[in-house]
N, C-alpha and C positions, 0 to 999 in steps of 0.2 A: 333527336331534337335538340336546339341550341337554346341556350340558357340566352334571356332576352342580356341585352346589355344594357349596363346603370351608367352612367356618369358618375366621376368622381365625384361632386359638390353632393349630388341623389344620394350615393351611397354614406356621406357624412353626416348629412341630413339625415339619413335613414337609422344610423346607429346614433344619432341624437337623442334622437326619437324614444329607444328604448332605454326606460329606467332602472338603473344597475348594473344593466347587461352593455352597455358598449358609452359612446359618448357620453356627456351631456351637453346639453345647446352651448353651457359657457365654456365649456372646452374646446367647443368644434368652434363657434366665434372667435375664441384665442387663436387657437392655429390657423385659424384663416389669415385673420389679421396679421400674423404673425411672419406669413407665408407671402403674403401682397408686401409688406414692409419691408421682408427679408430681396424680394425681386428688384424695387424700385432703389432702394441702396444700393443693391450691386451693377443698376444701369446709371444710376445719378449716385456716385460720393458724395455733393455737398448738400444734397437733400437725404441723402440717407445719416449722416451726422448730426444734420438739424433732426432728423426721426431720432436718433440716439438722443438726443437731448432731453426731448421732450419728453420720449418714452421714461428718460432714465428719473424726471422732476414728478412724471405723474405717477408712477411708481412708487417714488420715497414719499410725497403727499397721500400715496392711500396706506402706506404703511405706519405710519407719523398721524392720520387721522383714526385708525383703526380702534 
């Protein structure tokens, strides 16, 4: 018998899910984002610069407000 098949996103979600044991939501939220930001850079440079930017101001503002 075959083991059903999950989707990647199901399976991220799924280890979110469990507390301690694999993700948590704002980990698996980072790497998503992280993942979409990293695609769209490498098809648009000047929009992926402008993401450098911004990611790099919101960054030092959450560390600078902390």
């Amino acid at each position: 018998m075959r083991a059903p098949r999950v989707s990647a996103w199901r399976a991220v979600l799924l280890m979110a899910a469990h507390n301690g044991n694999g993700l948590d939501l704002r980990t698996a939220l980072l790497l998503l984002v992280g993942g979409v930001t990293t695609y769209i850079a490498l098809l648009h440079p000047a929009v992926g610069v402008a993401l450098l930017v911004g990611v790099g101001m919101v960054s030092l503002l959450h560390l600078l407000l902390k």
